[in-house]
DSSP file (Angstrom, degrees, kcal/mol; ACC not computed):
  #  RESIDUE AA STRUCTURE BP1 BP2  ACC     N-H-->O    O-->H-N    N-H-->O    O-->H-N    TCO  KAPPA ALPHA  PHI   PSI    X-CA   Y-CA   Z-CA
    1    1 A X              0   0    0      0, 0.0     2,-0.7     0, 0.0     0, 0.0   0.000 360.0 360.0 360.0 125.1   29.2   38.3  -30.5
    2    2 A X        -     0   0    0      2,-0.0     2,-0.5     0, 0.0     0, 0.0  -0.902 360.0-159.4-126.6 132.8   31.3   36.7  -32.9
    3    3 A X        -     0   0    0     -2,-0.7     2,-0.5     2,-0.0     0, 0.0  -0.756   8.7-160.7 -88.5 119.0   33.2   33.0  -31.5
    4    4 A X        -     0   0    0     -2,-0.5     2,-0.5     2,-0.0    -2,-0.0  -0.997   4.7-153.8-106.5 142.5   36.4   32.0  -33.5
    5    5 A X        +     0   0    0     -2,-0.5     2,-0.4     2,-0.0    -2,-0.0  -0.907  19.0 177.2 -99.6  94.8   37.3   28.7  -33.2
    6    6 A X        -     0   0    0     -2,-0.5     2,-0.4     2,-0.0    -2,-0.0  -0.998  17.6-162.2-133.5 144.5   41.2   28.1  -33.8
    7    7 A X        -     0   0    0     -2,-0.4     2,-0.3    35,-0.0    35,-0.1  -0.875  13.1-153.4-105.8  88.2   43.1   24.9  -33.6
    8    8 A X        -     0   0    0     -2,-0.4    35,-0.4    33,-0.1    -2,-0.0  -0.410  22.0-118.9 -67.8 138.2   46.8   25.7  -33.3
    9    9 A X        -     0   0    0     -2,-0.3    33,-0.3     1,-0.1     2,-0.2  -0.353  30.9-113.8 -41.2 149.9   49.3   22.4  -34.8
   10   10 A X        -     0   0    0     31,-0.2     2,-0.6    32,-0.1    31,-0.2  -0.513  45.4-140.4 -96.0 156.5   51.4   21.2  -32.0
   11   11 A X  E     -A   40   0A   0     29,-3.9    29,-0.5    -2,-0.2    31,-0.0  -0.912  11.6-116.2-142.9 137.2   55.2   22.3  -33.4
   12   12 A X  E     -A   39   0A   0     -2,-0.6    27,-0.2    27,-0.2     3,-0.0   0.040  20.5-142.3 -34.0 133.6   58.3   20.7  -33.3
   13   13 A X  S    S+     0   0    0     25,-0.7     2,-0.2     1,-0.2    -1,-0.1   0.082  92.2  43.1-102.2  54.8   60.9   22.8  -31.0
   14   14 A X  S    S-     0   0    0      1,-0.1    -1,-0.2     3,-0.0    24,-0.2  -0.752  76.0-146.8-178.5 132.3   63.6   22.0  -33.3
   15   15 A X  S    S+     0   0    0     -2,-0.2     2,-0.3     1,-0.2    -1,-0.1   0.850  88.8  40.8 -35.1 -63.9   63.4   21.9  -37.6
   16   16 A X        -     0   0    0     -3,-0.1     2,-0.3     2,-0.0    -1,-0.2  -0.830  61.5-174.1 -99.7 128.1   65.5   19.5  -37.7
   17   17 A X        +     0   0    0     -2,-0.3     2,-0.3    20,-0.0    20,-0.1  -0.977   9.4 177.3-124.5 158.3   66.5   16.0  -35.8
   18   18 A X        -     0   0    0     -2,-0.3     2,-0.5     2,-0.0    -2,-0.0  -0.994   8.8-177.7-135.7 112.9   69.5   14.3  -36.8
   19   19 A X        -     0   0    0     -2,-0.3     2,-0.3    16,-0.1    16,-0.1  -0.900  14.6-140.0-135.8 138.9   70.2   10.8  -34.5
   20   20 A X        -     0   0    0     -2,-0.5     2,-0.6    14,-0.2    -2,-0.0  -0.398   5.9-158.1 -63.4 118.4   73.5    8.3  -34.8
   21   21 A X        -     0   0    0     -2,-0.3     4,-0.1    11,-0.0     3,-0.1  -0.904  24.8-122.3-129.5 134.0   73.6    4.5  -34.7
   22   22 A X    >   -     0   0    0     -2,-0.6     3,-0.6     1,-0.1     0, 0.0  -0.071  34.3 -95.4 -69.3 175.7   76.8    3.0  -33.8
   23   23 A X  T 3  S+     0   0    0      1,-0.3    -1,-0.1     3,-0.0     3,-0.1  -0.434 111.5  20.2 -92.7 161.2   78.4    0.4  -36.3
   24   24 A X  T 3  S+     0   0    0      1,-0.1     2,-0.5    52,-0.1    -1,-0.3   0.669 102.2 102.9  68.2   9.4   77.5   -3.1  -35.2
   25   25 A X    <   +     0   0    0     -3,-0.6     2,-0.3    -4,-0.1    -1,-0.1  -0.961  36.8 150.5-127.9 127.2   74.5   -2.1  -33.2
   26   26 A X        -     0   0    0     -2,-0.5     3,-0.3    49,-0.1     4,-0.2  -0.930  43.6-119.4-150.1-179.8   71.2   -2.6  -34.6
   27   27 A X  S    S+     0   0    0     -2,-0.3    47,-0.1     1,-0.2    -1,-0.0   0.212  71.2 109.1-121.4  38.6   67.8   -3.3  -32.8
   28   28 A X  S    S+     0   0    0     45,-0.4    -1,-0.2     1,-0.2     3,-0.1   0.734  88.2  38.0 -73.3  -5.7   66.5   -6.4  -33.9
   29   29 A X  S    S-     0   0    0      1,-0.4     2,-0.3    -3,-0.3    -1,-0.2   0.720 140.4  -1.0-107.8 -18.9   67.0   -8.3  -31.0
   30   30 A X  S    S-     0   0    0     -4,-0.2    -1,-0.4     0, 0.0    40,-0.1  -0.861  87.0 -88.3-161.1 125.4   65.9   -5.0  -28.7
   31   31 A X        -     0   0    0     -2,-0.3     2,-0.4    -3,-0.1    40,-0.1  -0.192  31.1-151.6 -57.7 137.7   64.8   -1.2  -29.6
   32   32 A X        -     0   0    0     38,-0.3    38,-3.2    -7,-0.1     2,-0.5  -0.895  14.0-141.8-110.6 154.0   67.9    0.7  -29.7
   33   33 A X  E     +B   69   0B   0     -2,-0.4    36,-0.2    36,-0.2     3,-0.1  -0.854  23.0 178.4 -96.3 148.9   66.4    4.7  -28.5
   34   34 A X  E     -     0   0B   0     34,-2.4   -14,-0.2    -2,-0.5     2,-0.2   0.707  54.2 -57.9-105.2 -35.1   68.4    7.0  -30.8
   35   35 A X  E     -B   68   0B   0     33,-1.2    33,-8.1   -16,-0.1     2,-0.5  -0.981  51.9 -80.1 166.7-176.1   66.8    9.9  -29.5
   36   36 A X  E     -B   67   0B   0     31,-0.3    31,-0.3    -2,-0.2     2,-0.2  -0.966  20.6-155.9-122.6 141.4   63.8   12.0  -28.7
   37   37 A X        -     0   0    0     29,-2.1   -20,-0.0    -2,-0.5    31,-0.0  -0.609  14.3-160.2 -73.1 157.3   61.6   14.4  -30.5
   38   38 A X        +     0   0    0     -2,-0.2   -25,-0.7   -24,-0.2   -27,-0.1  -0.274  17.8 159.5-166.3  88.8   59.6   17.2  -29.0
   39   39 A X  E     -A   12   0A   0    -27,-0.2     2,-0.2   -26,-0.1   -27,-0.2  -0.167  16.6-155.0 -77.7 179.1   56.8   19.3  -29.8
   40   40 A X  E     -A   11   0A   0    -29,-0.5   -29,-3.9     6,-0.1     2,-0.7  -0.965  13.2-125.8-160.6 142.2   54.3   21.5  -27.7
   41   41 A X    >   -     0   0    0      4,-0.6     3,-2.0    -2,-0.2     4,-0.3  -0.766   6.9-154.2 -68.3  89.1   50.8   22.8  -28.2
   42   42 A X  T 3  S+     0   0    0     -2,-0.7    -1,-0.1     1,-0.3   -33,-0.1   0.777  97.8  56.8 -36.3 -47.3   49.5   25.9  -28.0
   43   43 A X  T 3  S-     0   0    0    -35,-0.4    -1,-0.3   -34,-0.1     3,-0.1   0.663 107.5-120.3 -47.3 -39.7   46.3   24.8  -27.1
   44   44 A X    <   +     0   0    0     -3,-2.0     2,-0.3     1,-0.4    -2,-0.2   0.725  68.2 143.0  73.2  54.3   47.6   23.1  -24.3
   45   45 A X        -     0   0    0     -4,-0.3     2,-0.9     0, 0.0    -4,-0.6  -0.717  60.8 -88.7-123.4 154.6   46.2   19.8  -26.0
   46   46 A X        -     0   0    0     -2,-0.3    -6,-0.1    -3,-0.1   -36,-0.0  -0.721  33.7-134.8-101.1 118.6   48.2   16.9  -25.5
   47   47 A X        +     0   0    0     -2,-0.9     2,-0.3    -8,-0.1    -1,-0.1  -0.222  23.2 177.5 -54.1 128.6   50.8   16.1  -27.9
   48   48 A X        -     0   0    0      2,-0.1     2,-0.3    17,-0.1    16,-0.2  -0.859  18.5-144.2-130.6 171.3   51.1   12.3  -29.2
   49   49 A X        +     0   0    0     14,-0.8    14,-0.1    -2,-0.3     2,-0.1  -0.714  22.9 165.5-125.5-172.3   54.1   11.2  -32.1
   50   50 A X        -     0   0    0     -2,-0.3     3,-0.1    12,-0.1    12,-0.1  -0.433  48.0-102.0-178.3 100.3   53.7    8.7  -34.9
   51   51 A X        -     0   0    0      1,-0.1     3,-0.1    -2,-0.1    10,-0.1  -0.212  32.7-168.3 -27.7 118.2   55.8    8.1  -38.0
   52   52 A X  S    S-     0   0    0      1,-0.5     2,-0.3     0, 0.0    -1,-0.1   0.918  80.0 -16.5 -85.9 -60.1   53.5    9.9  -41.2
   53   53 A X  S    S+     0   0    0     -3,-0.1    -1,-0.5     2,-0.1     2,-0.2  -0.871  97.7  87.4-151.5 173.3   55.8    8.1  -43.4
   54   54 A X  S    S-     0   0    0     -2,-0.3     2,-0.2    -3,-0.1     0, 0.0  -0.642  91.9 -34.8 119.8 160.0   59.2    6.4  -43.3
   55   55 A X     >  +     0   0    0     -2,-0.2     4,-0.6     1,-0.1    -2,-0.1  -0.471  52.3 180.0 -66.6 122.7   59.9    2.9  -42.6
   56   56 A X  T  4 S+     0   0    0     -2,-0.2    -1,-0.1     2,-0.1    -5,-0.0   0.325  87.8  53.3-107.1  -1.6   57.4    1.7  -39.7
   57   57 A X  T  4 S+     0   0    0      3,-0.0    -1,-0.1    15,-0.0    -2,-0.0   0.745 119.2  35.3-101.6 -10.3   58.9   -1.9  -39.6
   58   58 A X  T  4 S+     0   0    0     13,-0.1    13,-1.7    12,-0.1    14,-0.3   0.886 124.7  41.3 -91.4 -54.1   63.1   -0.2  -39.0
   59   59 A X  E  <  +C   70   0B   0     -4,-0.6     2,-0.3    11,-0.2    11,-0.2  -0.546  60.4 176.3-102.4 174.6   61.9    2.8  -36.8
   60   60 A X  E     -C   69   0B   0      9,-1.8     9,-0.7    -2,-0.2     2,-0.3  -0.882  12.9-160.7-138.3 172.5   59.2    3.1  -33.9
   61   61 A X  E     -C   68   0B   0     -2,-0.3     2,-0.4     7,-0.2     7,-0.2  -0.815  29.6-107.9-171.7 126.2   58.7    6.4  -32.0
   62   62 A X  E  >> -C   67   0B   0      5,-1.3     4,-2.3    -2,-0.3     5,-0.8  -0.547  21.5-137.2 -85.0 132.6   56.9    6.3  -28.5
   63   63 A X  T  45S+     0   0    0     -2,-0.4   -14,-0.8     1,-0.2    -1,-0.1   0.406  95.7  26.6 -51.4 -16.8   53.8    7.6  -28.8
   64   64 A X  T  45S+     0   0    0    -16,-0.2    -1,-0.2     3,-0.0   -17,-0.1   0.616 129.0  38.1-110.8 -35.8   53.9    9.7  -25.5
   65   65 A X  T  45S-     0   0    0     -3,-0.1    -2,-0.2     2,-0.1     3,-0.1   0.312  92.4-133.2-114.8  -5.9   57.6   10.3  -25.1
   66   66 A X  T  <5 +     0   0    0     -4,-2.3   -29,-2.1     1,-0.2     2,-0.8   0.789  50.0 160.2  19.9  52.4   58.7   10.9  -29.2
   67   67 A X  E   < -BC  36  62B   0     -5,-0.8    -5,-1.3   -31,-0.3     2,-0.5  -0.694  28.3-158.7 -72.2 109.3   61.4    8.6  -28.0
   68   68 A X  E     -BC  35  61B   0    -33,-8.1   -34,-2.4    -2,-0.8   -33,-1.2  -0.813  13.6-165.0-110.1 137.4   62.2    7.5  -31.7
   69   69 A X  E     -BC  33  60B   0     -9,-0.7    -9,-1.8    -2,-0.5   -36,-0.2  -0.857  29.8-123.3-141.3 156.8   64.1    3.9  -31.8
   70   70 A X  E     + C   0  59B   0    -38,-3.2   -38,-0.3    -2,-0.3   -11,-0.2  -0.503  32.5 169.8 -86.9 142.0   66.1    1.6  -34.2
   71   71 A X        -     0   0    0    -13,-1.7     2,-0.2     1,-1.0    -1,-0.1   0.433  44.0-155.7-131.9  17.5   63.9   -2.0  -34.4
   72   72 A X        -     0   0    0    -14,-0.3    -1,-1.0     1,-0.1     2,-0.1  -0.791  45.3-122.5 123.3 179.7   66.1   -3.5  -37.3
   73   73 A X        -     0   0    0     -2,-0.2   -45,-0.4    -3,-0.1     2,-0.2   0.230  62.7 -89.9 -95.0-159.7   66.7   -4.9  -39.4
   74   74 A X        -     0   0    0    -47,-0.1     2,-0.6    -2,-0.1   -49,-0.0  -0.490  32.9-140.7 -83.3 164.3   69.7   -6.9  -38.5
   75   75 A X        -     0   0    0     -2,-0.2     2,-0.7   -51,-0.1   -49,-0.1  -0.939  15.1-144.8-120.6 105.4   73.4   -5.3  -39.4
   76   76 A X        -     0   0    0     -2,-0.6     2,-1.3     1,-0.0   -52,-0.1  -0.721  21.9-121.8 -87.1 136.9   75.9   -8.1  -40.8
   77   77 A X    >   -     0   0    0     -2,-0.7     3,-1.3     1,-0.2    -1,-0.0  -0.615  25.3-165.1 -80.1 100.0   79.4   -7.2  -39.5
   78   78 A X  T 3  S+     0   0    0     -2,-1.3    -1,-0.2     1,-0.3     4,-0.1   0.450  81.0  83.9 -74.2 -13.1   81.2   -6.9  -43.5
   79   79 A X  T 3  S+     0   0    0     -3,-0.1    -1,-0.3     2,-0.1     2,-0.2   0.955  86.7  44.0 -47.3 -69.1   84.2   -7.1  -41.1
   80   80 A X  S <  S-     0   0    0     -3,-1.3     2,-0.2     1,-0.1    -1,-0.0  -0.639  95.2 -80.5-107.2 168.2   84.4  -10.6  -40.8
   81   81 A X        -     0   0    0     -2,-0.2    -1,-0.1     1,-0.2    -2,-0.1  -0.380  45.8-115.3 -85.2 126.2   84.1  -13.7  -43.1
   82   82 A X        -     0   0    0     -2,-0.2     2,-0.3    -4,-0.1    -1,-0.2   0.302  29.3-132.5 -36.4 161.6   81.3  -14.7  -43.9
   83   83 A X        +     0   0    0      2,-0.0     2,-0.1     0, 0.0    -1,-0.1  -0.700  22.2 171.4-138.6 106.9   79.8  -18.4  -42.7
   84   84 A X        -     0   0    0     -2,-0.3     2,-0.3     1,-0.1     0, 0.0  -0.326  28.1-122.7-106.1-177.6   78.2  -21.2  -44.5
   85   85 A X        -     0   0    0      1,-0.1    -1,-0.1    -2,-0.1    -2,-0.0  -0.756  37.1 -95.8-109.4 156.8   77.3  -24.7  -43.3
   86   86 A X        -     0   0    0     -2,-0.3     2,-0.3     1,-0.0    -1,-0.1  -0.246  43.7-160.6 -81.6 166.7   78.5  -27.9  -45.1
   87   87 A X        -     0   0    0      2,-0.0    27,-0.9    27,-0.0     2,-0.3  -0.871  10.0-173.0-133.0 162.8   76.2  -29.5  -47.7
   88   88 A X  E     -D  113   0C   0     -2,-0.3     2,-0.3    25,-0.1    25,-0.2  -0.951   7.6-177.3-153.5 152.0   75.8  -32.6  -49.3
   89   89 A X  E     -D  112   0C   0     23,-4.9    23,-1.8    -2,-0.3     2,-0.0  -0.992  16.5-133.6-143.9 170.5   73.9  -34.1  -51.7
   90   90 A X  E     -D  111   0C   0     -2,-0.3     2,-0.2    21,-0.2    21,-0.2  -0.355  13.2-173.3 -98.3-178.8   73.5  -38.4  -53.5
   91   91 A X        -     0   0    0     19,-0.6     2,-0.4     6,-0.1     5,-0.1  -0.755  31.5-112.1-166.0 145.4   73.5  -39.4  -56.9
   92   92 A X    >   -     0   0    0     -2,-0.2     3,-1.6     3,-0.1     2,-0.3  -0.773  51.4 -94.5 -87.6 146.0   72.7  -43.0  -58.1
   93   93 A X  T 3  S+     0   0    0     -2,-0.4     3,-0.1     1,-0.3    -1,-0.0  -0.382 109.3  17.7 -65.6 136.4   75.9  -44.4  -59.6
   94   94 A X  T 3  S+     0   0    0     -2,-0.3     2,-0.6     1,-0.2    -1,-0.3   0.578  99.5 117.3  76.4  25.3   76.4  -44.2  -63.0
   95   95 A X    <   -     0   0    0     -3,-1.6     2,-0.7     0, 0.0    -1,-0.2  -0.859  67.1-122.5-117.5 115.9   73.7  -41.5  -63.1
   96   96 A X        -     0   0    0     -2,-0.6     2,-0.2    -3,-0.1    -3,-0.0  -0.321  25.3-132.2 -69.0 119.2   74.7  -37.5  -64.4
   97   97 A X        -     0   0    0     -2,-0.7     2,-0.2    -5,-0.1     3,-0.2  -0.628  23.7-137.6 -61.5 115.9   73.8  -34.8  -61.6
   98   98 A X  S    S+     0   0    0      1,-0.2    -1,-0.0    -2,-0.2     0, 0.0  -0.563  76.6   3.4 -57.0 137.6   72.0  -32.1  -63.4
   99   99 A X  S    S+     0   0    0     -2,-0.2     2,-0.3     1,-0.2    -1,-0.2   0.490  85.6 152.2  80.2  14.1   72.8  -28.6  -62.5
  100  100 A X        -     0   0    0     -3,-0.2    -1,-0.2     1,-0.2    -3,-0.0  -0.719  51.0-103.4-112.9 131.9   75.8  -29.3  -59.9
  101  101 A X        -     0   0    0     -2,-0.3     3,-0.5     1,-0.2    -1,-0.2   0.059  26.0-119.5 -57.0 167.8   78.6  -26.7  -59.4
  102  102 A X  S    S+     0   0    0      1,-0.3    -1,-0.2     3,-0.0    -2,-0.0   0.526 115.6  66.5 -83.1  -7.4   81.8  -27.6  -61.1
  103  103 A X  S    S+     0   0    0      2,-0.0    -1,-0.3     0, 0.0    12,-0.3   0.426  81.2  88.8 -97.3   0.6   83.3  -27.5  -57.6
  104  104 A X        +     0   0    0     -3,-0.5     2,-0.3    10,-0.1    10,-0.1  -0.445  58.1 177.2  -9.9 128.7   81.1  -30.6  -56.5
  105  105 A X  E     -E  113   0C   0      8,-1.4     8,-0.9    -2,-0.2     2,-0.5  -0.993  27.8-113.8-151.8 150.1   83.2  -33.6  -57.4
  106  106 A X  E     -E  112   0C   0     -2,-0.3     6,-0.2     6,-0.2     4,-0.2  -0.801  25.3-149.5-107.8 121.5   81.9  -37.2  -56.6
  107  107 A X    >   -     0   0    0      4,-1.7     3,-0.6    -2,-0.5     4,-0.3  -0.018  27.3 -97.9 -97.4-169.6   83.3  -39.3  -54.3
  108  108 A X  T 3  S+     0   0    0      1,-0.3     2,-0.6     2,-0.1    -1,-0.1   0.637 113.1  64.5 -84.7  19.5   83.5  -42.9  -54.0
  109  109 A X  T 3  S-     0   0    0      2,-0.3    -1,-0.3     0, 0.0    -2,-0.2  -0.400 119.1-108.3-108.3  58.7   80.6  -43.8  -51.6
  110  110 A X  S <  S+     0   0    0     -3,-0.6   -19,-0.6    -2,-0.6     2,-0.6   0.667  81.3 112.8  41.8  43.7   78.6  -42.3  -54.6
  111  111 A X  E     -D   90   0C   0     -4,-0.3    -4,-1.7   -21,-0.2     2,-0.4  -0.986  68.6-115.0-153.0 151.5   77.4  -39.0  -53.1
  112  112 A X  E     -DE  89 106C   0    -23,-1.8   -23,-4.9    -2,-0.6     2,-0.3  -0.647  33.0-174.1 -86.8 131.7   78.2  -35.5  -54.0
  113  113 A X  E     -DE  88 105C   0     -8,-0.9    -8,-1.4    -2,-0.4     2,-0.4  -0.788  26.2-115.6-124.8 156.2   80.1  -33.6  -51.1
  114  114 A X              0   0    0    -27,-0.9   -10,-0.1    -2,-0.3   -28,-0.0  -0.635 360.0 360.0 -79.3 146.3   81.2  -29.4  -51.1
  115  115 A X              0   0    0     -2,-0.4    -1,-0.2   -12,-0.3   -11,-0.1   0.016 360.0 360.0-134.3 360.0   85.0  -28.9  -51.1
């Protein structure tokens, strides 16, 4: 009596996935799902997914469901203008400020302010 032993690989039923993420949408604040994957077994053994390689901290894919999802990183909108916060910084009077943009101009209560 001769046993063979075969383990088929579970196989994708599609070559290819291809999934879209709309501008301005990203999933850092919440998984966005992009889509699903989906293999089967021959064996009838139960299929799990995983990322082999690829960014594991931008995508996720549920392990049960190949639900494969955006988790970041965050998307700045290049649309609009950018936004910083005012600065300031002192000086002692009569004393030269090392290393201070040329747009830094000193006012008279002796501290350097952004314009």
């Amino acid at each position: 009596m001769t046993v063979e032993v075969t383990n088929q690989p579970p196989e994708f039923e599609s070559t290819r996935y291809a999934f879209k993420l709309r501008e301005n949408v990203d999933g850092s604040r919440k998984p966005v799902d992009l889509g699903a994957v989906a293999a089967s077994d021959a064996d009838g053994d139960e299929v799990s997914y995983g990322l082999a390689v690829g960014d594991r901290l931008r995508f996720t894919v549920g392990r049960r469901d190949g639900m494969v999802r955006d988790a970041g990183p965050t998307i700045v909108n290049v649309n609009e203008p950018p936004e910083a916060e005012d600065d300031e910084a002192a000086t002692d009077e009569d004393h030269e400020s090392a290393g201070a943009p040329n747009s830094w101009r000193q006012s008279r209560q002796r501290s350097l302010r952004w314009r």
